[in-house]
N, C-alpha and C positions, 0 to 999 in steps of 0.2 A: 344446496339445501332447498328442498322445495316445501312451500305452505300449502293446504290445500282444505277447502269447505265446500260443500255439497247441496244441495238442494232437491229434495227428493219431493212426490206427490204436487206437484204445483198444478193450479187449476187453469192452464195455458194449455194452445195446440201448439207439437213439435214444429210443424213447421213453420209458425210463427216464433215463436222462439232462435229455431236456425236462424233467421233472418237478423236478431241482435247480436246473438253471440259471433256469427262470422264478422260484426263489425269491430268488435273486440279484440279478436283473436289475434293477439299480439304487439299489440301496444302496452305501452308503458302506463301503468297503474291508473296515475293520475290523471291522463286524457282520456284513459277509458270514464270514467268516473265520468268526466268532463260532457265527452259521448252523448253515455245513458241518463243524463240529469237533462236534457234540452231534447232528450228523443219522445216522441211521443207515441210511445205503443206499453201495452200493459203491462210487455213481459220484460220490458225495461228496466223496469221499478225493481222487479226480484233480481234480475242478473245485477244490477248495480248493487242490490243489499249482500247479494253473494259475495262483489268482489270486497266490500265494505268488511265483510265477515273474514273473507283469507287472508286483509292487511291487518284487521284487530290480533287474528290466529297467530301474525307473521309478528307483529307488536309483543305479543305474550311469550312468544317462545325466546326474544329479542337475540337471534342469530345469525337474523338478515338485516341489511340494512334497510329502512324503507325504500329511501331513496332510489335501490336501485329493481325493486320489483317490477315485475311486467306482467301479463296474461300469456303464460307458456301453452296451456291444451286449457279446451271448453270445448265440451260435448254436450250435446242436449240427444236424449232418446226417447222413446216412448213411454210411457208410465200405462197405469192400469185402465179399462176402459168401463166408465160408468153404464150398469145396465138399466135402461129407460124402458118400462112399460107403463099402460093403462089397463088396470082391471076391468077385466068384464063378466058378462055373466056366465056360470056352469066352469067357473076357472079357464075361461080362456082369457089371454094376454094381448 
């Protein structure tokens, strides 16, 4: 049985973000945890609230044991790209 929670729209670049999740990627629940609490990068903070989210998910449905969760897949992709202009005059951008 698998749990699973998501995190869409976060204000992080993909490539920083790769950089937590492949430390993740496959350890056992609570050393990830362990991990992302002493790392220090921003996109830490949400990957760890994420995993914090799949074991609450795994808690509620109680089918799994906690004990024995791990981090199976974590992918991080692109998300939408913020468009930056400055007005000027005669509407150019």
């Amino acid at each position: 049985m698998e749990v699973k929670a998501s995190l869409v729209y976060a204000r992080v670049g993909e490539q920083k973000a790769r950089l937590v999740a492949d430390l993740v990627r496959g350890k056992d629940v609570s050393e990830a945890i362990k991990t992302l609490t002493f790392l220090n990068k921003k996109s830490a903070v949400m990957i760890k609230k994420l995993i914090e989210s799949a074991v609450a998910n795994a808690d509620y449905k109680k089918t799994i044991d906690l004990d024995k969760l791990y981090v199976k897949t974590i992918c991080v992709d692109q998300g939408p790209v913020m468009k930056r202009f400055r007005p000027r005059a005669q509407g150019r951008a």
